[in-house]
Structures are given as C-alpha cells and as structure tokens.
DRENPA-3360 file (N, C-alpha, C; in nm, 2 decimals, always signed):
BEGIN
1 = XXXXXXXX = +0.42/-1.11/+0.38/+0.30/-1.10/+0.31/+0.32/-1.15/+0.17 ~ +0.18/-1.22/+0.14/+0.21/-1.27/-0.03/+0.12/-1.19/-0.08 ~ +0.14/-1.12/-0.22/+0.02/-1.04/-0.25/+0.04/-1.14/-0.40 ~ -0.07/-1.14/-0.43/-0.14/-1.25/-0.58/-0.18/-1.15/-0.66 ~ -0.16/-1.17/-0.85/-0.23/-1.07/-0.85/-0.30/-1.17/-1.02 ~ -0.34/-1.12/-1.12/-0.41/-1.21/-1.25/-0.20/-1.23/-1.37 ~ -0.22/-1.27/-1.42/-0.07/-1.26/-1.46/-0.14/-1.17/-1.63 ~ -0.03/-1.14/-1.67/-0.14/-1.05/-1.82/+0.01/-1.08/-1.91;
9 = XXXXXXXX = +0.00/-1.02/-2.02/+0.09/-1.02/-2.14/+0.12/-0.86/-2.20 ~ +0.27/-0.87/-2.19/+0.28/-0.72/-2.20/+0.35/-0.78/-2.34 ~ +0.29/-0.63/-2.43/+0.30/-0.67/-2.56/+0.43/-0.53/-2.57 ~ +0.51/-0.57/-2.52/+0.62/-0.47/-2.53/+0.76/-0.55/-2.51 ~ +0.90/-0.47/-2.59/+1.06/-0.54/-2.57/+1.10/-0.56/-2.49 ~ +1.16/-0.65/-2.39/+1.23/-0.67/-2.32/+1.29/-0.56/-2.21 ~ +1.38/-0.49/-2.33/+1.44/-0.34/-2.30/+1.36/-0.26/-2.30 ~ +1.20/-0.24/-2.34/+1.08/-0.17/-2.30/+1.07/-0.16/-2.14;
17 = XXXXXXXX = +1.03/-0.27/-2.12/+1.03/-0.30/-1.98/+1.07/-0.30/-1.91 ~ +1.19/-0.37/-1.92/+1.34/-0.30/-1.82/+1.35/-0.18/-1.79 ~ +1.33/-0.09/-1.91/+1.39/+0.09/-1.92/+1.22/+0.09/-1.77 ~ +1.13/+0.07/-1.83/+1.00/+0.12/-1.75/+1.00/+0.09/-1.60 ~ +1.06/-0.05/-1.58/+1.09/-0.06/-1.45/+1.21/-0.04/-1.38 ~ +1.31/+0.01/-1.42/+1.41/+0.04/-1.31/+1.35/+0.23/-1.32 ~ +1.29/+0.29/-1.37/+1.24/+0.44/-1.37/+1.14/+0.44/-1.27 ~ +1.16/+0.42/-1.12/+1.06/+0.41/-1.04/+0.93/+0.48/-0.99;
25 = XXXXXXXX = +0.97/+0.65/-1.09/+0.85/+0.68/-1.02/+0.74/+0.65/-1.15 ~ +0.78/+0.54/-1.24/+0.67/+0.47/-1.30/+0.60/+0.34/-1.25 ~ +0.65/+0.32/-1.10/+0.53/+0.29/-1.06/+0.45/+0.29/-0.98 ~ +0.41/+0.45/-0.98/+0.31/+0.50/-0.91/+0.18/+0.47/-0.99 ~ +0.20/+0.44/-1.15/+0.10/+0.44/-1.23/+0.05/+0.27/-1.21 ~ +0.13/+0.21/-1.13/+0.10/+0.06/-1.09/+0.02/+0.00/-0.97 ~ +0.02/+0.16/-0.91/-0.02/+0.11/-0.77/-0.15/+0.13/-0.79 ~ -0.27/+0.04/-0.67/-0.40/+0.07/-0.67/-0.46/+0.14/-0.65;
33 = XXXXXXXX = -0.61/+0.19/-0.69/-0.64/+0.30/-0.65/-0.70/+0.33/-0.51 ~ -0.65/+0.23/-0.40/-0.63/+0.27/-0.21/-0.52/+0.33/-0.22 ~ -0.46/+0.36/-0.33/-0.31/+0.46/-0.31/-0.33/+0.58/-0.24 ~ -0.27/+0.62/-0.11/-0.30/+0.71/-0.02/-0.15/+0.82/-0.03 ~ -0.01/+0.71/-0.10/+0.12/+0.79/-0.07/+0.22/+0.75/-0.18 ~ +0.30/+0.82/-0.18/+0.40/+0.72/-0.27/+0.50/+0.87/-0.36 ~ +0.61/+0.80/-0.27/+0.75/+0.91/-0.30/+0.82/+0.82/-0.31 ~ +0.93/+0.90/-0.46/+1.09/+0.85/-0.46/+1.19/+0.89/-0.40;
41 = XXXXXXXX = +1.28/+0.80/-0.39/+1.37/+0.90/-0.32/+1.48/+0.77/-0.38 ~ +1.61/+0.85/-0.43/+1.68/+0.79/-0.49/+1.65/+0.61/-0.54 ~ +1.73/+0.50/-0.47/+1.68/+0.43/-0.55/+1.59/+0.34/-0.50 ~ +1.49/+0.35/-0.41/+1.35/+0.28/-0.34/+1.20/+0.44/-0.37 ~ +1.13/+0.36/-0.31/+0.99/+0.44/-0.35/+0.95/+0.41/-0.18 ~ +0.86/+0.46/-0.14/+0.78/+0.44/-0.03/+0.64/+0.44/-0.11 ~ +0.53/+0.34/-0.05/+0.41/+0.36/-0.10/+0.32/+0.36/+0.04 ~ +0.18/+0.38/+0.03/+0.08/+0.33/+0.14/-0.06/+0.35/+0.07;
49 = XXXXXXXX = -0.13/+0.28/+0.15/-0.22/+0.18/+0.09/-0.31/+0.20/+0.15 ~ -0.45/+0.24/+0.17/-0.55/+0.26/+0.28/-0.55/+0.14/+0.35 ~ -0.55/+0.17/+0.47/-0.56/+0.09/+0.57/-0.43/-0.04/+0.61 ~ -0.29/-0.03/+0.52/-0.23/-0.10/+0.52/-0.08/-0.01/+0.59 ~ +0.04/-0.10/+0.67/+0.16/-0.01/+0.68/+0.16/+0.04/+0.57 ~ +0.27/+0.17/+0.57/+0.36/+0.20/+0.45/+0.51/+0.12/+0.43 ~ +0.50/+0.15/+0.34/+0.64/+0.00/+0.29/+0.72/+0.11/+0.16 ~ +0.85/+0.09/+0.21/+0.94/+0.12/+0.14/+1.02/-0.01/+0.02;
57 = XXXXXXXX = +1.02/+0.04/-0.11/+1.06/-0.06/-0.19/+1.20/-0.02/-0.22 ~ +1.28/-0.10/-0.23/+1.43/-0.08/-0.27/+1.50/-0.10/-0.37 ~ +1.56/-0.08/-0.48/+1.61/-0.18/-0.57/+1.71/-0.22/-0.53 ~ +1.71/-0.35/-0.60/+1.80/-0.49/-0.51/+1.90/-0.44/-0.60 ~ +1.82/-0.56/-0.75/+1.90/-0.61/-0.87/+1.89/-0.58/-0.96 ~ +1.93/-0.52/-1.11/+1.91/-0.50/-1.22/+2.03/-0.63/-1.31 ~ +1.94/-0.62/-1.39/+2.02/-0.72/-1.48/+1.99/-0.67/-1.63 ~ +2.04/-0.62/-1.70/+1.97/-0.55/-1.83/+1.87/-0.64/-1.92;
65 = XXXXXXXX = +1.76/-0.59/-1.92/+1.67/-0.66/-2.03/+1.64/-0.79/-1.96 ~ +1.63/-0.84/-1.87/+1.65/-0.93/-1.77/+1.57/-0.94/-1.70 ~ +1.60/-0.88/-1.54/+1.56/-0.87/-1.40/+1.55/-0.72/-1.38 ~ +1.46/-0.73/-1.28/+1.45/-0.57/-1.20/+1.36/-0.70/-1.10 ~ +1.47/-0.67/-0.90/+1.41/-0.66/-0.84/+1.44/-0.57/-0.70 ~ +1.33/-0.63/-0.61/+1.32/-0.47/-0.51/+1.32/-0.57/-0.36 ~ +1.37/-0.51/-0.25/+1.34/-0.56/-0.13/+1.23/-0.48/-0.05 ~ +1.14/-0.52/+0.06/+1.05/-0.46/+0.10/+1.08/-0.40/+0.23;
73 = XXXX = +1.06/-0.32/+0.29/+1.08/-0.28/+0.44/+0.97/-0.17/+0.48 ~ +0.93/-0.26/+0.60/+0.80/-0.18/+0.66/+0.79/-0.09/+0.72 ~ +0.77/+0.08/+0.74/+0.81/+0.17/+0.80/+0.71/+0.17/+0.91 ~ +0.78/+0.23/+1.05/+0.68/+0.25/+1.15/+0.64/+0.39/+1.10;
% end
C-alpha cells in the first residue's frame, strides 16, 4: 500500500523531532480521525482505521537527530 499525504514544514530541532518520534504513543495524535484503535506495546504500535486491516508498526531504525523508521505488518 502507498499512502500520499501534502508534505508541510515543521518549525521545530532536529532532536525535537527525533525525541517526538521515537515516543510512539505520540503518534496517536497523528493518526486520522477514522481512528477506531491504536495501542503500544513496547517497541511497535498497532493502529486501525475504519474500514481498513489493522496494522502493526514496528521500529526498525533510529539514528539520533536523523532517522526514525518503522516496518508494517498486517494483523489478521
């Protein structure tokens, strides 16, 4: 699945946003408002989406002040 989204300008440090994204249950405040679910559990999140699977997000990679990424896996 490709999801597209508008690109925007975060007016915040580097290390702002690093610290905010590897803290995952911040982003629950990211997800849309068809948000139906969305639990942490150590270091992935599960979310679900009206009308969509629920998908478990993982953290891959951290790189400080850098990268933060996540792998996806689709739960039955």
């Amino acid at each position: 699945m490709n999801l597209e989204t508008q690109k925007v300008t975060v007016q915040k440090s580097s290390k702002d946003i690093f610290e905010f994204l590897t803290k995952l249950d911040n982003f629950e405040g990211l997800m849309p408002e068809s948000k139906e679910k969305f639990e942490v559990d150590g270091d992935s999140f599960i979310f679900g989406l009206k009308g969509m699977p629920e998908i478990r997000l993982v953290l891959k990679e951290k790189v400080e002040q850098y990268k933060v990424s996540t792998n996806s896996q689709t739960l039955s």
